[in-house]
MIPAKE-481571 format. One record per atom (N, C-alpha, C, CB): residue number from 1; chain; x, y, z. Coordinates in steps of 0.001 Angstrom, whole numbers, padded with zeros to 6 digits. Atoms other than C-alpha are relative to their C-alpha. Glycine has a CB too. Layout:
REM MIPAKE-481571
num:chaine:X:Y:Z
NUM:A:X:Y:Z $
...
This chain:
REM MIPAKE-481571
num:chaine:X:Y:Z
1:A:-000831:-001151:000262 $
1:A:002611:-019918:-001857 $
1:A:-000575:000844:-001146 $
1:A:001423:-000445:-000322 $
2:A:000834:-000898:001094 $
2:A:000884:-019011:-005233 $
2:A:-001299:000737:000717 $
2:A:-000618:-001066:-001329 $
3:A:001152:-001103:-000503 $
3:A:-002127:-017538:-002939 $
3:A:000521:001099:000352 $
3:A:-000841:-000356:001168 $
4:A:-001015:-001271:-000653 $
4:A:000393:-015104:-001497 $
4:A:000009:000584:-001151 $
4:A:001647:-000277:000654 $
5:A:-000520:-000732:001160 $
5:A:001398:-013812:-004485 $
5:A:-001046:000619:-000428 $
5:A:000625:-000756:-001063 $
6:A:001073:-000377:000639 $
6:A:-001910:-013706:-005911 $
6:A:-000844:001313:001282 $
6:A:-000925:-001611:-000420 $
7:A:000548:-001477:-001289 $
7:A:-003282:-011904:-002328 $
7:A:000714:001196:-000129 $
7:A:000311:-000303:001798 $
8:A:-000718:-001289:-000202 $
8:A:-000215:-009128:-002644 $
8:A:-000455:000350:-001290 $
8:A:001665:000056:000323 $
9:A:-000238:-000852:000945 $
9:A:-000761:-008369:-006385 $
9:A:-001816:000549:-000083 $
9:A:000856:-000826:-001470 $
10:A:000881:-000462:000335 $
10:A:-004774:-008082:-006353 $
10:A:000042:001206:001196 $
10:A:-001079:-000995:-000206 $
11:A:-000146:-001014:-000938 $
11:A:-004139:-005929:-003004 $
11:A:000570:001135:-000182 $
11:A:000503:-000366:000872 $
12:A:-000556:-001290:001096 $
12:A:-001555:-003911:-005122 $
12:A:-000971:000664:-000759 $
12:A:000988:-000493:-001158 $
13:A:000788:-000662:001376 $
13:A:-003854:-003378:-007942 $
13:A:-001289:000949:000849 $
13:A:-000838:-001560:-001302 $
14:A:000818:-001300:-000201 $
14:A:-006576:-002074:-005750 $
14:A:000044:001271:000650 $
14:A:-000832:-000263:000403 $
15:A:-000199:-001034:-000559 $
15:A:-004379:000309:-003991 $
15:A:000511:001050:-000997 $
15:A:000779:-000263:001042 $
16:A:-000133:-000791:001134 $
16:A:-002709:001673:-007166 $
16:A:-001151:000805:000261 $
16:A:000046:-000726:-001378 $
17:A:001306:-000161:000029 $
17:A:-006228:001926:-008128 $
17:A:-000139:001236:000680 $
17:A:-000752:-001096:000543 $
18:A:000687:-000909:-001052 $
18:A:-007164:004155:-004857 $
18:A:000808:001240:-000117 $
18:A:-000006:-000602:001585 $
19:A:-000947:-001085:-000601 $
19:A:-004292:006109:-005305 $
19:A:-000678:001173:-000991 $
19:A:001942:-000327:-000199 $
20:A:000710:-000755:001299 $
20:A:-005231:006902:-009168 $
20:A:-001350:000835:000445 $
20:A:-000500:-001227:-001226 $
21:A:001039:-000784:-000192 $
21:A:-008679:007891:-007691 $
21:A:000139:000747:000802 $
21:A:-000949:-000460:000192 $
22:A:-000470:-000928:-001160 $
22:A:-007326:010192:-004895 $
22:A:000527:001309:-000375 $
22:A:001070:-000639:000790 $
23:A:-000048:-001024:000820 $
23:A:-005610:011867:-006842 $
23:A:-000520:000574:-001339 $
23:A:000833:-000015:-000068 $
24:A:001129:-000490:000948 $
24:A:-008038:012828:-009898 $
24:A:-000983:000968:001188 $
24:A:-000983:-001569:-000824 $
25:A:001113:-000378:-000665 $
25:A:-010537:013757:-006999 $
25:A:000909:001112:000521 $
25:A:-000808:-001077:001016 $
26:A:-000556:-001490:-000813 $
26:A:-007635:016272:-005038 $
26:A:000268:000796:-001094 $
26:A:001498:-000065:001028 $
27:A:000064:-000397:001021 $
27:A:-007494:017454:-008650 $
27:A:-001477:000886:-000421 $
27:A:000333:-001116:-000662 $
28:A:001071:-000666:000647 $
28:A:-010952:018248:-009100 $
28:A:-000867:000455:001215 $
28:A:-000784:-000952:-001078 $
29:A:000428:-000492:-001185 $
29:A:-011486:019311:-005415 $
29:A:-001644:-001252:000740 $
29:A:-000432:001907:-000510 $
30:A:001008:000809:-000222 $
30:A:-014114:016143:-004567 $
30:A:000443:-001132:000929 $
30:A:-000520:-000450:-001250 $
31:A:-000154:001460:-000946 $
31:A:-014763:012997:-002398 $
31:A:001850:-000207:-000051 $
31:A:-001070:-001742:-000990 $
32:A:-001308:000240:000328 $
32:A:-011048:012224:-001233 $
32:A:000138:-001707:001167 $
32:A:001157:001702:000463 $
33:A:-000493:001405:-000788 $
33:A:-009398:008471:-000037 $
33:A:000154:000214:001438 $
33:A:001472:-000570:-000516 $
34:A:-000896:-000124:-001670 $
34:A:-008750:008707:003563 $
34:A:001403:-000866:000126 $
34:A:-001102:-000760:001433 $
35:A:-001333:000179:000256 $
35:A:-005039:008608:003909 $
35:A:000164:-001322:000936 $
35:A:000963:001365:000359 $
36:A:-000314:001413:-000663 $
36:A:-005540:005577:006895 $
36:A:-000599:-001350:-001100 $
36:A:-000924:-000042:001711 $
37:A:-000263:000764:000926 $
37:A:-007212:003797:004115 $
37:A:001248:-000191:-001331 $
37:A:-001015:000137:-000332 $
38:A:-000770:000430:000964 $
38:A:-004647:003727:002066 $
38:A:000969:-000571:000975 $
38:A:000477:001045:-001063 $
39:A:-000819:000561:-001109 $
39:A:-002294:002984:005266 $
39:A:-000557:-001021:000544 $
39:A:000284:000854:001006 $
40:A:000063:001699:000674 $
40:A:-003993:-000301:005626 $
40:A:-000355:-000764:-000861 $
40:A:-000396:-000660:000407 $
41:A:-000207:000949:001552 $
41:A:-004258:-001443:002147 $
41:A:001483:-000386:-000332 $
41:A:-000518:000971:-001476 $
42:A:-001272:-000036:000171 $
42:A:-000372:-000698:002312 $
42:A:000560:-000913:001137 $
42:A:000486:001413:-000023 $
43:A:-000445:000921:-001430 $
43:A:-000003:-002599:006345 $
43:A:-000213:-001442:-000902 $
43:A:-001317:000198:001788 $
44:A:000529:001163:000142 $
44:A:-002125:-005379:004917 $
44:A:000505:-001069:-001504 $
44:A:-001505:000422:000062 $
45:A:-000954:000441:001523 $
45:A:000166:-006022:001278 $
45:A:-000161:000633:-000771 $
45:A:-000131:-001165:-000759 $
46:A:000323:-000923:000985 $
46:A:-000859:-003152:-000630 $
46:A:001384:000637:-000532 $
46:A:-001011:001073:000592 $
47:A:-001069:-001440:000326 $
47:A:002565:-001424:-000632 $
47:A:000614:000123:-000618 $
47:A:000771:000483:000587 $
48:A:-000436:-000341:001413 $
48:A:003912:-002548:-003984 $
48:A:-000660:001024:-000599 $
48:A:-000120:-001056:-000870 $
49:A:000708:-000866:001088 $
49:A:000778:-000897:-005708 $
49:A:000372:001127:000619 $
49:A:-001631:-000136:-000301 $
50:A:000327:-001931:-000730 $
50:A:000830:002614:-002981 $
50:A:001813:000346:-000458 $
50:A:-000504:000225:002769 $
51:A:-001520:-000363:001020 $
51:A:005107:002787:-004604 $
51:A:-000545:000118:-000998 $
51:A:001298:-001065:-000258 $
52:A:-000240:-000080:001592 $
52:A:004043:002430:-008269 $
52:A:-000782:001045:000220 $
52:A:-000419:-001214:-001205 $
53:A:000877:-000739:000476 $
53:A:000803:004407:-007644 $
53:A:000700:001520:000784 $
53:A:-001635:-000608:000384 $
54:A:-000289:-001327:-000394 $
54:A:002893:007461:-005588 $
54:A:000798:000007:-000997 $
54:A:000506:000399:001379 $
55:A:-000658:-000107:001646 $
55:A:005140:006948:-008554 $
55:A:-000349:000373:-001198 $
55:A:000280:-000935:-000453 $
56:A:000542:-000482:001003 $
56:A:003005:007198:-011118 $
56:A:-000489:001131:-000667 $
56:A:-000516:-000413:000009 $
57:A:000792:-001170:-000625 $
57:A:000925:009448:-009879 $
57:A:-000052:001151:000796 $
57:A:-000546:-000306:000420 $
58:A:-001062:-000776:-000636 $
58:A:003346:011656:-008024 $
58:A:-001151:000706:000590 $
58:A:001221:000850:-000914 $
59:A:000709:-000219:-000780 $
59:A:000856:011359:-005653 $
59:A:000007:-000445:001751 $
59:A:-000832:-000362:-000687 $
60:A:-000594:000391:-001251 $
60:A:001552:011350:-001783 $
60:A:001565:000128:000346 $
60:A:-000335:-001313:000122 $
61:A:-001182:-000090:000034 $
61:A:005002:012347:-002117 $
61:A:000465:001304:000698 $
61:A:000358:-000165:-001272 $
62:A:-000492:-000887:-000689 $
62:A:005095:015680:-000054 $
62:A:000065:000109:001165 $
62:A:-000314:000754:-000237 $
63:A:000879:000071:-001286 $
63:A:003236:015058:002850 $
63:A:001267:-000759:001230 $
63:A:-001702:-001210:-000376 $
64:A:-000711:000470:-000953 $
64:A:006091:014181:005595 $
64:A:-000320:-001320:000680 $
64:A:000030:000906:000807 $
65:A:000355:001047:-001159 $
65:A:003892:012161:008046 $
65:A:-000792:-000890:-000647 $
65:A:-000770:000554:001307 $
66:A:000715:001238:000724 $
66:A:002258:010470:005294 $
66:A:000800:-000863:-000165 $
66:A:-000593:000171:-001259 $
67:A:-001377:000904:000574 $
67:A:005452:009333:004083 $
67:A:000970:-000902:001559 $
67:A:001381:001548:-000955 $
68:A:-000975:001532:-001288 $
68:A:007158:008205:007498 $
68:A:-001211:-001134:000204 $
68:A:000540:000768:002347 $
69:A:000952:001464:-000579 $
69:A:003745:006108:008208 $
69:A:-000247:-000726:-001061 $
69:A:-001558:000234:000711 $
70:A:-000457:001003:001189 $
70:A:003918:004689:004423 $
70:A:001240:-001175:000133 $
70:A:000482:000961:-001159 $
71:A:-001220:000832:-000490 $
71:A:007048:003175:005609 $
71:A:000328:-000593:000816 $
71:A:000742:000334:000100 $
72:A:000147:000527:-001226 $
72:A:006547:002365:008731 $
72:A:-000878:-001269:000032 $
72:A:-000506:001012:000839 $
73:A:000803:001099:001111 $
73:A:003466:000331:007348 $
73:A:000854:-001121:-000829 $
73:A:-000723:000923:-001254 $
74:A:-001044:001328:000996 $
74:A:005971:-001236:004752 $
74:A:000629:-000910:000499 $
74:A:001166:000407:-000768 $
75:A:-001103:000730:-000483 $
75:A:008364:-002277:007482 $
75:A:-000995:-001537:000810 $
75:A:001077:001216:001248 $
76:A:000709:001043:-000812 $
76:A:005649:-004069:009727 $
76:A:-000516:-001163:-000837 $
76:A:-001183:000627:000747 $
77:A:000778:001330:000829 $
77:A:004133:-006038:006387 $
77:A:001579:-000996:-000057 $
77:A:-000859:000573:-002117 $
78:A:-001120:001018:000490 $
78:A:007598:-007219:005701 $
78:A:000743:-000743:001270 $
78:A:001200:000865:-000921 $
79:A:-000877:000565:-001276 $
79:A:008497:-008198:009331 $
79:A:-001045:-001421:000168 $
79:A:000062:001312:001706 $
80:A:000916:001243:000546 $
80:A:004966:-009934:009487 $
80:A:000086:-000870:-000931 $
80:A:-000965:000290:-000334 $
81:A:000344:001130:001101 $
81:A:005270:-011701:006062 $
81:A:001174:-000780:000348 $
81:A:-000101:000463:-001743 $
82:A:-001173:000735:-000167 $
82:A:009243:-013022:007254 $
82:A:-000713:-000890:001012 $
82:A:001400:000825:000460 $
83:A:000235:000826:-001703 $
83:A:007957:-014224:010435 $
83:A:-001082:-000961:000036 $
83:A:-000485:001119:001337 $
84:A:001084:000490:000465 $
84:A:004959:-015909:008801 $
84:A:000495:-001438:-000989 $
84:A:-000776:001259:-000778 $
85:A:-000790:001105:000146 $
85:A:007244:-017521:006505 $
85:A:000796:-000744:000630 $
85:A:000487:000133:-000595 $
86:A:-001122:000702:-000732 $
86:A:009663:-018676:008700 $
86:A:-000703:-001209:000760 $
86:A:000812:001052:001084 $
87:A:001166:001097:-000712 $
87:A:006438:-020680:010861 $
87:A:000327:-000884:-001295 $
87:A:-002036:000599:000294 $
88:A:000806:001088:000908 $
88:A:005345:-022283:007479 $
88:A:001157:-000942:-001038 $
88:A:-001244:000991:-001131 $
89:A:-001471:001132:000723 $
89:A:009087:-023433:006053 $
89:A:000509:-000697:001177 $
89:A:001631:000958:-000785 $
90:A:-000569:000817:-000970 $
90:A:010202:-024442:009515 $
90:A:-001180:-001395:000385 $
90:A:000357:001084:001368 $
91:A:001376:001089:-000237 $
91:A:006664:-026702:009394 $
91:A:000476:-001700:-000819 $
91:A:-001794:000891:-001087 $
């Protein structure tokens, strides 16, 4: 169970991370993240850090269809991670 934890928060940190650099770069008109990378860093457990870092960074917060597939993303990690647990406690 401690690998979990440890897999969602370094997965957080490097999406923060991506976000912080996404936005500096749409700031200074340069190299930009591709928005599906950040939509599976967020599928795959990223989607604490892509909240703090659109939070922070009040970055990704206008964009409509970014935002329904941010969430949509969120819902599938958390249906996957229940259903994942549920195998490995019913074991």
């Amino acid at each position: 169970m401690m690998y979990l934890f440890f897999y969602y928060g370094v997965l957080s940190l490097m999406t923060f991370c991506l976000y912080g650099l996404d936005k500096s770069a749409a700031r200074r008109d340069q190299w930009r993240v591709k928005e599906s990378t950040l939509h599976l860093l967020s599928l795959f457990g990223g989607w604490p850090g892509a909240i703090l870092g659109q939070k922070v960074f009040r970055h990704k917060t206008k964009k409509l269809s970014f935002r329904v597939t941010f969430w949509i993303t969120l819902m599938i990690n958390l249906i996957l991670f229940g259903y994942f647990l549920h195998l490995f406690v019913a074991i």
